[in-house]
C-alpha positions in Angstrom: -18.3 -17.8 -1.7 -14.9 -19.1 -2.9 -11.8 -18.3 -1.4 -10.9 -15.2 -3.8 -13.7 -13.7 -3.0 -13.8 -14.0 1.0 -10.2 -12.2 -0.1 -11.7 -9.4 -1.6 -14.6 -8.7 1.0 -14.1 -5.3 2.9 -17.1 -5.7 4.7 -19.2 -8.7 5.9 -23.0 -9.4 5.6 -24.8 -8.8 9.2 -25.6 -11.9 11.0 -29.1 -10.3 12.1 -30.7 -7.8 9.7 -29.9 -6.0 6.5 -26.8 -4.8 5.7 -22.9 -4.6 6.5 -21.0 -5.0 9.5 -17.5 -4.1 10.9 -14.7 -4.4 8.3 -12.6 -7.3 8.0 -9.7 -5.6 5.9 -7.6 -2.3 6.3 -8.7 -1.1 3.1 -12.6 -1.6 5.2 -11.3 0.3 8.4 -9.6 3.2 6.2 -13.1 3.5 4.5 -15.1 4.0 7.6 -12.2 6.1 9.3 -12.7 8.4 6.7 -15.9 8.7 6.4 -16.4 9.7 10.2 -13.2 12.1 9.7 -15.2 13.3 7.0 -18.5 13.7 8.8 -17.0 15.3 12.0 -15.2 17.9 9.2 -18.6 18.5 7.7 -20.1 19.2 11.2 -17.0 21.5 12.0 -17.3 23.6 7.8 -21.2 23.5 8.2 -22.2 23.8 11.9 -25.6 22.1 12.1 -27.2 25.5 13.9 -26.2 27.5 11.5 -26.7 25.5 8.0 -28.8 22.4 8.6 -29.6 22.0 5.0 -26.0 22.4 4.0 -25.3 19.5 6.5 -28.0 17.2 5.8 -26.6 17.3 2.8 -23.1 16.3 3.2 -23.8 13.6 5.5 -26.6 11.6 3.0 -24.3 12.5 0.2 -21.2 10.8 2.6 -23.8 8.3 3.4 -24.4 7.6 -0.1 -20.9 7.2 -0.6 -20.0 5.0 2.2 -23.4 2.4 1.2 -21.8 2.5 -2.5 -18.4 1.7 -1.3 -19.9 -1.6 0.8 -22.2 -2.4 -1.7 -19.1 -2.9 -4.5 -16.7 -4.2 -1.9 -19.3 -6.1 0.7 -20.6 -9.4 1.0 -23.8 -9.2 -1.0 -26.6 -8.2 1.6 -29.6 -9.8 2.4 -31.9 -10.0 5.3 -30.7 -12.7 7.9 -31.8 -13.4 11.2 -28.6 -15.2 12.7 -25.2 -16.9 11.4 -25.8 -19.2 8.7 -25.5 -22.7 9.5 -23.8 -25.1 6.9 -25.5 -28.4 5.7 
């Protein structure tokens, strides 16, 4: 990956597994601020006692959300099992 694009990265690859890690950027922590903001908001509007479908629902359409969000502004993912090693 060139520099630009190590610029532009929000969120890293995970060094073990599938996926993203922590953010590197602001832009990255503002993104997964709000979506906990947002989930604790959903949990507080739709109390999971009361309307667990209603709630399920929020959080796998917040979920969806947050995986789109890494996906256009993450590393490309890929399975790893440790940190890469250059040759």
């Amino acid at each position: 990956m060139n520099k630009r694009d190590q610029a532009d990265v929000w969120f890293p690859r995970k060094s073990y597994g599938w996926g993203w890690g922590l953010p590197l950027r602001w832009q990255g922590w503002l993104v997964l601020l709000g979506f906990v903001g947002l989930t604790a908001l959903s949990s507080w509007v739709f109390p999971p006692d009361q309307h667990p479908l209603a709630f399920g629902l929020s959080l796998a359409l917040l979920s969806l959300l947050l995986t789109g969000i890494c996906w256009l502004k993450g590393e490309p993912p890929r399975w790893q099992w440790g940190a890469e090693t250059k040759k």
